[in-house]
C-alpha angles and dihedrals in degrees: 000000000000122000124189130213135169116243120171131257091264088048102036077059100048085056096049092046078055083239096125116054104172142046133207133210150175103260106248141137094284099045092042083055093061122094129143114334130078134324112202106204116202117209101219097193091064119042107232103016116127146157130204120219135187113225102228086178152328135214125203113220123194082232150342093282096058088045090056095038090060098036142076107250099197077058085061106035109003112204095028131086123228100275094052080052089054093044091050095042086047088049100041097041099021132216095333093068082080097068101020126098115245142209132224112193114190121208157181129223118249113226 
């Protein structure tokens, strides 16, 4: 199964260095539905530009602080600390980040 979702142009690069490993989501439908298979990321910044991933796992948190306590931050954002991943996910997702589960795929790049 292949799933699709939109990264920036910083993030769609540190993927395909093979910097950032995982990637972290609000738990939805969408993201619940995902197990091991591919994940498509669309870099939004430039039109046409995609990678494709193979979810190796995924791990389901209560909330943003357990996922970065069990996870390598540097696989998530490479290059920013905790508290910059919390800023970002805040930014990106807003206030409900705070009381809402979250998922953490990890993944390999297709070559």
């Amino acid at each position: 199964m292949e799933y699709k979702y939109n990264v920036y142009d910083d993030i769609y690069h540190l993927i395909l260095t093979g910097e950032k490993t995982i990637e972290v989501r609000l738990l939805n439908e969408k993201s619940k539905k995902i197990s091991i298979g591919y994940i498509i990321f669309n870099n939004i910044d430039k039109n046409g530009e995609q990678i494709k991933v193979r979810v190796l796992g995924k791990n389901i948190y209560d909330n943003l602080s357990l996922l970065i306590n069990d996870n390598d931050i540097e696989k998530i954002l490479p290059h920013h600390s905790s508290l910059e991943l919390t800023s970002l996910l805040t930014k990106i997702f807003g206030d409900i980040i705070r009381n809402s589960k979250m998922v953490a795929f990890q993944f390999e790049l297709v070559k």
